[in-house]
KEKE-3310 file (N, C-alpha, C; in steps of 0.2 Angstrom, whole numbers, plus 5000, padded with zeros to 4 digits):
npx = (5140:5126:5108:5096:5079:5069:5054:5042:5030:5019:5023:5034:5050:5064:5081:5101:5114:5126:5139:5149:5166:5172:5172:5156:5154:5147:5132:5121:5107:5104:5092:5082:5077:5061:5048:5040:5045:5054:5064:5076:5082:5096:5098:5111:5115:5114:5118:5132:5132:5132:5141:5152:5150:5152:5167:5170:5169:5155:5140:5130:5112:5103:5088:5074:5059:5042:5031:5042:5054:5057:5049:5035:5018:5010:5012:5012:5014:5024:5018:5018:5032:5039:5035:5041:5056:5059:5058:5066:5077:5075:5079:5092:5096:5095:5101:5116:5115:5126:5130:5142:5137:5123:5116:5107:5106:5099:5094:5086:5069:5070:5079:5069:5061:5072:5074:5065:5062:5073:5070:5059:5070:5078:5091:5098:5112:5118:5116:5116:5110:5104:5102:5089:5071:5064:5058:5048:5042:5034:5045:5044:5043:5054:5059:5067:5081:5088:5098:5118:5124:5125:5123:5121:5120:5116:5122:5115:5103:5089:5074:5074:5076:5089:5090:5077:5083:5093:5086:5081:5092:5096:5088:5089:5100:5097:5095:5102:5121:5118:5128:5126:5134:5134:5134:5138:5137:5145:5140:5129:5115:5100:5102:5114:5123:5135:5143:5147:5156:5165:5152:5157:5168:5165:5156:5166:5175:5169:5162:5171:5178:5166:5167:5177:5176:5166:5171:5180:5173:5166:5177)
npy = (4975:4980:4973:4982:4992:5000:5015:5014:5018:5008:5001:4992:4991:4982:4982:4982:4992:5001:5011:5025:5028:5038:5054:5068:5058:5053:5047:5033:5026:5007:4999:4987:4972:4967:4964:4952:4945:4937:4947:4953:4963:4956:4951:4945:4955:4968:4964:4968:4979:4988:4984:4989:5003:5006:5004:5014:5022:5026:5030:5018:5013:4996:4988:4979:4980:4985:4970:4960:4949:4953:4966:4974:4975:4976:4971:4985:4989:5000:5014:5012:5008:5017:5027:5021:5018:5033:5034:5026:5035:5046:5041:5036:5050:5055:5050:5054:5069:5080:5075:5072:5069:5062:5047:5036:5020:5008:4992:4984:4986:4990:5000:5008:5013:5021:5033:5037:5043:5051:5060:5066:5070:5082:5083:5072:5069:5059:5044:5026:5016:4999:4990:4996:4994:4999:4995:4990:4999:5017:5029:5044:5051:5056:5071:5086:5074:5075:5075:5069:5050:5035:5022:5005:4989:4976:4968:4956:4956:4947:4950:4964:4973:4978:4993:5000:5002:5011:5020:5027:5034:5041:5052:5057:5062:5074:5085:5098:5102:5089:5073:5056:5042:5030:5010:4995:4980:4965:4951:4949:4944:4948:4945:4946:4935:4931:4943:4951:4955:4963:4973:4978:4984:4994:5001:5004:5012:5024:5029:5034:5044:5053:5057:5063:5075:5080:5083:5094:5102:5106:5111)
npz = (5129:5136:5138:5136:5140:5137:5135:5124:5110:5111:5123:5130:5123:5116:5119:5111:5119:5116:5125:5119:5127:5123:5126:5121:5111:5094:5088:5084:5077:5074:5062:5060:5050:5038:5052:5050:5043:5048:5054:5065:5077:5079:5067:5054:5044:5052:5066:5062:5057:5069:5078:5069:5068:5083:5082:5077:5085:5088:5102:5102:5097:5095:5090:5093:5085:5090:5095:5090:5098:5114:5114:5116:5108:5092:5072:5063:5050:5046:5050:5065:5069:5062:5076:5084:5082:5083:5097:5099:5097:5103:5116:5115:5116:5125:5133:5129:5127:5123:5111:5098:5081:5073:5067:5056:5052:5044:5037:5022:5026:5038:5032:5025:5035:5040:5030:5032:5046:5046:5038:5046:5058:5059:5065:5063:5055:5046:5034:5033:5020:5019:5006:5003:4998:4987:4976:4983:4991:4998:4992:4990:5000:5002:4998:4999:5000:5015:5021:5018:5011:5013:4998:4999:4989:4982:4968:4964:4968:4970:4978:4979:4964:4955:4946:4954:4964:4957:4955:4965:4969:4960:4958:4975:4972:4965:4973:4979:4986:4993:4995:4988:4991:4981:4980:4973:4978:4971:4966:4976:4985:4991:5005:5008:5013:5009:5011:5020:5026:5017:5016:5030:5029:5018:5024:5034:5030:5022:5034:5041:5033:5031:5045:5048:5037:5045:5058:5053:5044:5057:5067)
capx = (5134:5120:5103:5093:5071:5065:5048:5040:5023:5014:5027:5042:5055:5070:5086:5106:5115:5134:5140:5156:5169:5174:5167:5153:5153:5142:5126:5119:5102:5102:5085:5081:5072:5054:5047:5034:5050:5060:5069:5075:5091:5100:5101:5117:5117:5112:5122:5139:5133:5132:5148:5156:5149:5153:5172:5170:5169:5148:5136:5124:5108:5099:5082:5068:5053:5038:5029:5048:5057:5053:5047:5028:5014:5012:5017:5010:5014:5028:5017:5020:5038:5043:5036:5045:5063:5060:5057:5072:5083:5074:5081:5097:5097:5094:5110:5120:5113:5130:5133:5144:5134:5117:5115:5104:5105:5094:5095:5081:5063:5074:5082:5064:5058:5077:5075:5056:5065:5078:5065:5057:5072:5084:5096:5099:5118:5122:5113:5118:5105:5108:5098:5085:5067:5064:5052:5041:5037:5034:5051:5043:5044:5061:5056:5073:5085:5091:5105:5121:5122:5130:5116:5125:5116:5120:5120:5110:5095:5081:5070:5074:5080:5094:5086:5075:5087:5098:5081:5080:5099:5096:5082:5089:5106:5098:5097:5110:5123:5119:5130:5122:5138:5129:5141:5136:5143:5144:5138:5127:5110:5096:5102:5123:5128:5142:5149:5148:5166:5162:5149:5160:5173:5162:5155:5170:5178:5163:5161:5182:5179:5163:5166:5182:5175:5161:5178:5185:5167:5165:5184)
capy = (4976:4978:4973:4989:4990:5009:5015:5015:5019:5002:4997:4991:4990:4980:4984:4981:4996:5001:5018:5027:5030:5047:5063:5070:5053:5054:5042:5030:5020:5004:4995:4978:4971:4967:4959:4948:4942:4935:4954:4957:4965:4949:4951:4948:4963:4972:4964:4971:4987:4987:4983:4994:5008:5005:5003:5020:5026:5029:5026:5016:5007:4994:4986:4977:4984:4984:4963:4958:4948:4955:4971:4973:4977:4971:4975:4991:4990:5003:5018:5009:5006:5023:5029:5015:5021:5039:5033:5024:5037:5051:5037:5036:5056:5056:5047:5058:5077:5083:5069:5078:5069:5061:5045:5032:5014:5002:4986:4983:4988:4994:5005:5012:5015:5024:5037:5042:5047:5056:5066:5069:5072:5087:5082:5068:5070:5055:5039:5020:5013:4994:4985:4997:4991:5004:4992:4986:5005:5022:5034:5050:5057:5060:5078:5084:5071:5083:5071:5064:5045:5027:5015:4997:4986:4969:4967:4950:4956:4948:4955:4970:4973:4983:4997:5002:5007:5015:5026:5031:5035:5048:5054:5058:5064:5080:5089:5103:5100:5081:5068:5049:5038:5020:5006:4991:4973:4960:4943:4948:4943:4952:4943:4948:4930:4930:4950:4953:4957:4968:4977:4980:4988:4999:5007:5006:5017:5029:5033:5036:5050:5055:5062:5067:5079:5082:5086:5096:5108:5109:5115)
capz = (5125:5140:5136:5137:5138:5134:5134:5116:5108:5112:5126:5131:5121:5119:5114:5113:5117:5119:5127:5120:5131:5122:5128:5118:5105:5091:5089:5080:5079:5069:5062:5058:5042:5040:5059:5049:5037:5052:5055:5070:5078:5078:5060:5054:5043:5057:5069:5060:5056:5077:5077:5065:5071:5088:5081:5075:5092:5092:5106:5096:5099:5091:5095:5090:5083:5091:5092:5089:5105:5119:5111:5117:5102:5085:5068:5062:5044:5047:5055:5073:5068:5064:5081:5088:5078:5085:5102:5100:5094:5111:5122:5112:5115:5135:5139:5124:5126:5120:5104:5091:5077:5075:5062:5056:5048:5043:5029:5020:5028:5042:5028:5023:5040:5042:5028:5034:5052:5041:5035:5053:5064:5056:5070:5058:5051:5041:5035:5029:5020:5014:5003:5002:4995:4983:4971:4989:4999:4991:4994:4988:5004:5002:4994:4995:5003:5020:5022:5013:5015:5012:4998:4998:4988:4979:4961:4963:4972:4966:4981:4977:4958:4957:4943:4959:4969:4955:4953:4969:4970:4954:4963:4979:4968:4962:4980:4979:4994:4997:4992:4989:4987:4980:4980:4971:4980:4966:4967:4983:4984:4995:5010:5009:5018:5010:5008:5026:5027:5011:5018:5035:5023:5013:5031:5039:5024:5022:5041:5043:5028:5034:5051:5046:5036:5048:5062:5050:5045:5063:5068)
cpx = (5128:5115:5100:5085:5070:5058:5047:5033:5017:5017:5033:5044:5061:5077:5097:5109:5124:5135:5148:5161:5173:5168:5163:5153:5147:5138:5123:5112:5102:5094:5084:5077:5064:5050:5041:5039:5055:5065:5068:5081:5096:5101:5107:5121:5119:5116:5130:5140:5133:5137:5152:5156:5151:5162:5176:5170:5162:5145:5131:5120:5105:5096:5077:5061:5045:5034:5036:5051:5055:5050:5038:5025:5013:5012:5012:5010:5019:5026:5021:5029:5042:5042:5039:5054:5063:5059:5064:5078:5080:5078:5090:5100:5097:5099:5115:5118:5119:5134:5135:5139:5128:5117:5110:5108:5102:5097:5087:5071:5064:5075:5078:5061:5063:5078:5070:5059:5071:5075:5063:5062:5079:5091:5101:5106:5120:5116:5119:5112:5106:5100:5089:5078:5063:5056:5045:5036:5038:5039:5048:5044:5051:5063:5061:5075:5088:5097:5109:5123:5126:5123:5121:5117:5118:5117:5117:5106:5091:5075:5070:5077:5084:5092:5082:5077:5090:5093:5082:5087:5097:5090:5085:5098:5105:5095:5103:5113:5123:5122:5130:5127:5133:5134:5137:5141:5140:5145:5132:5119:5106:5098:5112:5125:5133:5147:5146:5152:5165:5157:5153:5166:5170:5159:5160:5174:5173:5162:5168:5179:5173:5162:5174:5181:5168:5166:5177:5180:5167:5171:5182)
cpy = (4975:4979:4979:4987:4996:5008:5017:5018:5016:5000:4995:4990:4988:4981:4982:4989:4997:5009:5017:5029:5038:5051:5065:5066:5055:5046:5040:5024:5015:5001:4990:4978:4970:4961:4953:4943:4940:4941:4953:4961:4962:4948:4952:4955:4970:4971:4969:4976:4989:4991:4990:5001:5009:5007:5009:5026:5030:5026:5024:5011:5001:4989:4984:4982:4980:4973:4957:4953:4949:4961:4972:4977:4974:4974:4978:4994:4998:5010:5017:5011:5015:5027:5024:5017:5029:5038:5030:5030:5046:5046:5037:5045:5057:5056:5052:5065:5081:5078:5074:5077:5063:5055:5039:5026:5010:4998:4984:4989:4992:5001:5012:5018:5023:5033:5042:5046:5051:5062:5070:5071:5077:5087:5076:5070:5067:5049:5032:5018:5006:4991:4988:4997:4995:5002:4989:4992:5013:5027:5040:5056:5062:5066:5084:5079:5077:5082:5068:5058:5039:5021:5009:4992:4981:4968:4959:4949:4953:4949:4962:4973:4979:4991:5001:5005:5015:5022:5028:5036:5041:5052:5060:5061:5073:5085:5091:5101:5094:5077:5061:5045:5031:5016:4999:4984:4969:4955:4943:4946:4949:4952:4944:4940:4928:4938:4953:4959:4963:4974:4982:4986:4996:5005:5011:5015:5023:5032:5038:5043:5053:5060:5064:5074:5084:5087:5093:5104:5110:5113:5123)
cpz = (5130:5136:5139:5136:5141:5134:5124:5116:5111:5117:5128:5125:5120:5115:5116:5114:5120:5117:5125:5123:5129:5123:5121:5109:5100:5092:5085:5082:5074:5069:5057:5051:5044:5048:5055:5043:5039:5052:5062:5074:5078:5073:5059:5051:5048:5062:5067:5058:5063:5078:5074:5067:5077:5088:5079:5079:5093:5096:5101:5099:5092:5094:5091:5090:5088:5088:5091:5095:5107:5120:5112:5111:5097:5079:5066:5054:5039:5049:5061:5071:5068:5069:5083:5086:5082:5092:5104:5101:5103:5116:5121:5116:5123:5137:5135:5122:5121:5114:5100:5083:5079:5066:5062:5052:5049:5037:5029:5024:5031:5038:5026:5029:5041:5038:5029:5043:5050:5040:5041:5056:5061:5060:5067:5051:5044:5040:5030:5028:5014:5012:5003:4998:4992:4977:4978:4993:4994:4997:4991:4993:5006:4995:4996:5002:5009:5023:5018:5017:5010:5007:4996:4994:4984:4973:4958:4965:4969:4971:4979:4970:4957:4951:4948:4961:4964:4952:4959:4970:4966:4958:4968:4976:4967:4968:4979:4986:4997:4989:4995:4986:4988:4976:4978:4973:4973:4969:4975:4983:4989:5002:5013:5013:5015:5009:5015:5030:5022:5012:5025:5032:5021:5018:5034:5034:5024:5028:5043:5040:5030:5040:5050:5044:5042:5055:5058:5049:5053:5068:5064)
residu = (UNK:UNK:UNK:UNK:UNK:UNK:UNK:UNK:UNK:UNK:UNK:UNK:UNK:UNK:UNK:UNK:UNK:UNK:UNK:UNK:UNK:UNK:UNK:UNK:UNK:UNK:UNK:UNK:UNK:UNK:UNK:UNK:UNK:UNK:UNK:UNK:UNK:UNK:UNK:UNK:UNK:UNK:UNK:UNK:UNK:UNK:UNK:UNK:UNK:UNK:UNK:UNK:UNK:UNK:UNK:UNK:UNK:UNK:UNK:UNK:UNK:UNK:UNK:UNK:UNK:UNK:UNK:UNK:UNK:UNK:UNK:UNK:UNK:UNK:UNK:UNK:UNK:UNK:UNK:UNK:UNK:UNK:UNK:UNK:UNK:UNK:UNK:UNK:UNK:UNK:UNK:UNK:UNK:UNK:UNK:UNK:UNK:UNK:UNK:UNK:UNK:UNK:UNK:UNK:UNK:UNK:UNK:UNK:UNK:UNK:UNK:UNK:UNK:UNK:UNK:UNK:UNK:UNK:UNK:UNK:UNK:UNK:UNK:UNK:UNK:UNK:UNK:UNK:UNK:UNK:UNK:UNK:UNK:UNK:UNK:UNK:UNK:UNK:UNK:UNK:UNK:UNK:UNK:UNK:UNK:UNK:UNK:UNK:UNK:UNK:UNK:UNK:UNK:UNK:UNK:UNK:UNK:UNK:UNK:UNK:UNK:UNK:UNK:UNK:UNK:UNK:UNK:UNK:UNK:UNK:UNK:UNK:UNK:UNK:UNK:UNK:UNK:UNK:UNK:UNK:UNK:UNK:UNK:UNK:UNK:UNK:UNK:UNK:UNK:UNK:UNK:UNK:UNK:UNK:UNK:UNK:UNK:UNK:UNK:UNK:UNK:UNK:UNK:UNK:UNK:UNK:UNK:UNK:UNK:UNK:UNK:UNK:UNK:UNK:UNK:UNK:UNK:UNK:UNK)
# end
């Protein structure tokens, strides 16, 4: 897992990042929660989506947002951030010209930032988006959804109240062609510390059938 530091917007930036040893791997960037609300790639959420992805056989980064660690600049109110996520995801694309697939994840803020670079980067195959804060940031730009994708979210949110999401979900549902599995963890709060292992499940499940079919379309 070498520490990695990419150019960004504002400056350096720092990141973990792990290269797959199979031939034209697919790729993944994760993104942390709010940097002003103790996020940062070291989240656990974030840490095990890392992970899982990795286990999945993709090269995958993830990194601090600008003001973060050792990430140079300061928060930006998620403009900064998502040129910060699409810097990430060019530098991602340097080392990986030949990636078979192209995806995102984010939890929470992360999650927000991750569906606004879904929008912008059509290269953009699949997405997870956990604990997305449906009731905090305005998702209208998802005008149609251009991606089918993974929303986890815990039926004891009270950051985010679960009606919120199950709006967005309907929402990004009625895009012909994309399909929005949303998977409700019971008993989890906003912060998942105890459905870790639940959450690791519910990816690990979703990506297996995902690139399977992704295989199977491209065969």
């Amino acid at each position: 897992m070498p520490d990695v530091i990419f150019n960004g917007p504002e400056g350096r930036l720092e990141g973990r990042y792990q290269h797959s040893k199979t031939p034209n791997a697919p790729i993944a960037v994760m993104l942390h929660p709010h940097p002003q609300h103790s996020g940062t790639m070291n989240n656990k959420v974030v840490y095990r989506l890392y992970h899982t992805f990795v286990r999945q056989g993709f090269s995958v980064l993830r990194f601090n947002f600008r003001g973060v660690g050792r990430s140079q600049g300061v928060f930006d109110r998620g403009e900064g951030e998502l040129s910060d996520a699409a810097s990430a995801l060019d530098w991602l694309q340097s080392f990986n010209e030949n990636a078979s697939a192209c995806w995102i994840a984010g939890f929470s803020f992360g999650a927000w930032i991750g569906m606004q670079l879904l929008m912008r980067r059509p290269e953009i195959n699949g997405f997870i988006s956990i604990a997305p804060p449906a009731n905090m940031f305005d998702f209208s730009f998802l005008a149609p959804c251009p991606s089918s994708g993974l929303v986890l979210h815990g039926d004891k949110d009270s950051v985010v109240p679960e009606p919120s999401v199950s709006k967005l979900v309907d929402k990004l549902r009625t895009q012909r062609g994309i399909e929005i599995d949303y998977r409700l963890i019971p008993g989890a709060d906003h912060f998942f510390n105890q459905q870790l292992d639940e959450i690791n499940g519910h990816v690990e499940e979703y990506l297996t059938k995902a690139l399977s079919l992704q295989s199977a379309a491209s065969a």
